[in-house]
C-alpha positions in Angstrom: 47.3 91.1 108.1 49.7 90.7 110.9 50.4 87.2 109.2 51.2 88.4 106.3 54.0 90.7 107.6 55.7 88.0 109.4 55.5 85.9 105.4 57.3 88.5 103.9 61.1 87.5 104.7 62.0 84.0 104.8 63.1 82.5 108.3 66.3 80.0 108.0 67.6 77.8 111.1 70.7 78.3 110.0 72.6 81.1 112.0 75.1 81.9 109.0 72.6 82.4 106.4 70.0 84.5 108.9 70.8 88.1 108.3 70.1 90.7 105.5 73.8 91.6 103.7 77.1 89.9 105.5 77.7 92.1 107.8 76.9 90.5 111.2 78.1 89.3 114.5 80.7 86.5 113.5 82.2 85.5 116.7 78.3 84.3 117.2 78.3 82.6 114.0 82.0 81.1 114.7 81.3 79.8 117.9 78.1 78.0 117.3 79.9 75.8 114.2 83.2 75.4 116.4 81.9 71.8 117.6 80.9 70.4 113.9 83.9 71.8 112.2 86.2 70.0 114.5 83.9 66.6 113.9 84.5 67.4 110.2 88.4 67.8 110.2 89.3 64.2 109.6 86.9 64.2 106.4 88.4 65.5 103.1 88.0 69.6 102.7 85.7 68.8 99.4 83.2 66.7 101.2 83.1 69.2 104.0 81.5 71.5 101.5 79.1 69.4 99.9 78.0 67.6 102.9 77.4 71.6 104.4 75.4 72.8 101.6 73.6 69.9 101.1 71.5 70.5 104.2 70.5 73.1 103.1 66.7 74.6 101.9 66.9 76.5 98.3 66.4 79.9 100.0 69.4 79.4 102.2 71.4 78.5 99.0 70.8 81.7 97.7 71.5 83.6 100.5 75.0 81.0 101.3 76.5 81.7 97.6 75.0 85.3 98.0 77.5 85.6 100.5 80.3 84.0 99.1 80.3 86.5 96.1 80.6 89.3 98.6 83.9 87.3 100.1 85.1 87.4 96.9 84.7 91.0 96.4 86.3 91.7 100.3 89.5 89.5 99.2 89.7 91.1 95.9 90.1 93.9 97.8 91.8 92.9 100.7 94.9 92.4 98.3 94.6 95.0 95.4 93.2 98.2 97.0 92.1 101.4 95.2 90.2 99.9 92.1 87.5 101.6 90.3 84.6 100.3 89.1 85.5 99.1 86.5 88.7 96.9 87.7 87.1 95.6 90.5 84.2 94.2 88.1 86.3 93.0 85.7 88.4 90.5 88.5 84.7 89.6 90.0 83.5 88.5 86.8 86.7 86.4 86.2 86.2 84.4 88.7 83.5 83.1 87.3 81.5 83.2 90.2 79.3 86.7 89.6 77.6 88.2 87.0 77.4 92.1 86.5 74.1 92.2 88.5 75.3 90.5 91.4 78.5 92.0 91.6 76.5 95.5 91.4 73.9 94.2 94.1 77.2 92.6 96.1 79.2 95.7 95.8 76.2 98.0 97.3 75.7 95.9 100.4 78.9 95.8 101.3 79.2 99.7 100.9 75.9 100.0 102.4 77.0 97.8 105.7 80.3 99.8 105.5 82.7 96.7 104.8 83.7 98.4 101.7 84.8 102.6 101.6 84.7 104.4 98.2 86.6 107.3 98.0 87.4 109.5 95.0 85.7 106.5 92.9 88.1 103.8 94.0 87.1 101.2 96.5 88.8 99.8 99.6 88.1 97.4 102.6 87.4 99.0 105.6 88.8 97.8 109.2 85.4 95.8 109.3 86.1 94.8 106.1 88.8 92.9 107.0 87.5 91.6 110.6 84.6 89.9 108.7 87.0 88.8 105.7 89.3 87.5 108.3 86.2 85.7 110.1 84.7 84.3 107.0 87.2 83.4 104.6 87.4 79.5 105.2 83.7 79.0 104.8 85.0 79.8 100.8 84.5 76.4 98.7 88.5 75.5 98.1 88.0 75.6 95.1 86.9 79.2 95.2 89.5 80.4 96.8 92.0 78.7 94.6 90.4 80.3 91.5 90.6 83.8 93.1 93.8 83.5 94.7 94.8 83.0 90.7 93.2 86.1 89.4 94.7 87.9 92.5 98.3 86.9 91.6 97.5 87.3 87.9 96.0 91.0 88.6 99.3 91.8 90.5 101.5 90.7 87.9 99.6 92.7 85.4 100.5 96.1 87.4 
């Protein structure tokens, strides 16, 4: 029985993808990949991705692009504070890169872990909000960040 415990979650090598929701020690994290992201610097930024993800087991995919959509929520965020519900949904699932499940999973998490403060039914980063945003925000596919950098500028526009 004591086997069967130790079954239940999966076990990954991979320091960023070992934890339960995105809130962890990133310094750790930062540290250990300081030495291959300085190997990878003369390679083009698009290869960098692939070559990183394509390491990687299908349960550490999951959990990688699990916490890229939670990125996406903490930059949303990061630039257009106070949104309900329903704003913050509608830019997630924009960009294309969540569906209304995983935003709603994403979005609990990341109040759950405290990243994310809802007051008075609008949402806002907290201050470790920001230090993980600040942390993780590179590890974003480019073209990720271009797409939401988009909807950001559009969103801002449309206010």
């Amino acid at each position: 029985m004591a086997e069967d415990n130790k079954q239940d979650k999966p076990k990954t090598n991979n320091p960023a993808l070992a934890y339960e929701n995105i809130a962890f020690d990133s310094r750790k994290f930062l540290a250990a990949d300081t030495a291959a992201a300085v190997d990878k610097q003369h390679k083009p930024e698009q290869e960098a991705d692939v070559n990183a993800t394509a390491s990687l087991s299908a349960e550490d995919k999951s959990e990688f692009y699990l916490a890229d959509k939670k990125l996406i929520i903490l930059r949303i965020l990061q630039d257009l504070p106070n949104l309900d519900n329903s704003e913050l949904c509608n830019l997630c699932l924009s960009s294309i890169y969540l569906d209304y499940f995983t935003y709603a999973d994403c979005l609990a998490e990341l109040c759950n872990s405290g990243l994310i403060a809802k007051n008075a039914g609008k949402y806002r980063l907290t201050n470790a909000g920001q230090n993980v945003l600040r942390s993780l925000y590179a590890t974003l596919p480019k073209a990720a960040r271009s797409t939401l950098e988009e909807i950001i500028r559009n969103a801002k526009l449309s206010r």
